[in-house]
N, C-alpha and C positions, 0 to 999 in steps of 0.2 A: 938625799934625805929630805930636803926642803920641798923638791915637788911630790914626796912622796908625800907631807902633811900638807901640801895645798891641797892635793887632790883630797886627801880626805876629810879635810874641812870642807869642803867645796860639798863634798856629799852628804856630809851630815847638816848640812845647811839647807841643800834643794833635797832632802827627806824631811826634814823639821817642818818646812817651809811651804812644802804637800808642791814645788811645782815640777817636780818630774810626771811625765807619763807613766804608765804600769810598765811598760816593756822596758823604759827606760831605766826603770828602778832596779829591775833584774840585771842589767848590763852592769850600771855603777856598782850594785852591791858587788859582783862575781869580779869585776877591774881591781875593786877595795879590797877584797879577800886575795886577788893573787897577788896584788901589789903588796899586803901585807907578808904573805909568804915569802915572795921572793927578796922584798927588804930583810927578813929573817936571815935567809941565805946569807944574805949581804953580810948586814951591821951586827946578827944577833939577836936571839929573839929581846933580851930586857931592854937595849934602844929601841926597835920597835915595838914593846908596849910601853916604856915611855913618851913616845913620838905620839902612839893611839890617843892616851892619855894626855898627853897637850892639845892635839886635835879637836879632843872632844871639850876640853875644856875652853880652845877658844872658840868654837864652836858653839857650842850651851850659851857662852858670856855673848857670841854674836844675835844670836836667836833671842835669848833675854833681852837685852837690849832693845833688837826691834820689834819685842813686842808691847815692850813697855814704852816707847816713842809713840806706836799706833796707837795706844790705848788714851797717851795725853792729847793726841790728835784726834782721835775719835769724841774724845768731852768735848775737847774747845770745838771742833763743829759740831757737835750734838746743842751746846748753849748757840751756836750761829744758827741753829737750825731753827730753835726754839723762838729765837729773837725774830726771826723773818716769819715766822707763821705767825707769832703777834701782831707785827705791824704787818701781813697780809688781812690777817682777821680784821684790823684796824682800818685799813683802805677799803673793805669791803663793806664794813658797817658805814662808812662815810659814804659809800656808793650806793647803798640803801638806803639814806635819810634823805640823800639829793633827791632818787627816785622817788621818794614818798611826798618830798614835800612839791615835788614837779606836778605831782598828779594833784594834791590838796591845792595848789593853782590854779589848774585846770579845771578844777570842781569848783571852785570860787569863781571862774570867771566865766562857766558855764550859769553858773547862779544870777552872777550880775548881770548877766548875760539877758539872762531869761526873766529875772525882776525889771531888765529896764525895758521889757518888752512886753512884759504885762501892764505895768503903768499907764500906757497910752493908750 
């Protein structure tokens, strides 16, 4: 009975979770369904729809969980995200006042340049 509800937590997890293949999905579902018949056989159908029925509730509570884990992880790097494009913006504007003021140099000393050569 135990591997009966791994397996079907297991499936309703990589179904929740989208990472089965399509072919794959067909196979687990059809394993799920005669696993549950033949459990029936077994233990009884009202153990095995209680058995369903815990499955799917730890199940649900696992899939809740991690999606509510991704979702606090997805903030806190969305603000790391935010933060590094600031101070890129920030490096960037400082990388364009060096250049601006490289060339207002260059223009100055093209000037002095050129007045100390008119002079004489």
């Amino acid at each position: 009975m135990v591997a009966f509800l791994l397996f079907l937590i297991l499936v309703v997890l990589l179904y929740a979770t989208g990472l089965l293949p399509g072919v794959i999905k067909v196979i687990a579902g059809v394993l799920a369904i005669a696993l549950v018949l033949f459990a029936a056989g077994l233990f009884g159908w009202p153990l095995v729809i209680g058995g369903c029925v815990a499955a799917l509730v730890v199940a649900g509570a696992g899939v809740w969980l991690t999606f509510s884990i991704a979702s606090k992880q997805g903030q806190e790097s969305e603000s790391d995200r935010q933060r590094r494009i600031d101070i890129s913006h920030a490096e960037l504007k400082q990388m364009r006042d060096e250049k601006e003021a490289a060339k207002q140099r260059a223009i100055q000393e093209q000037v002095s340049i050129t007045n100390s050569i008119g002079k004489k």
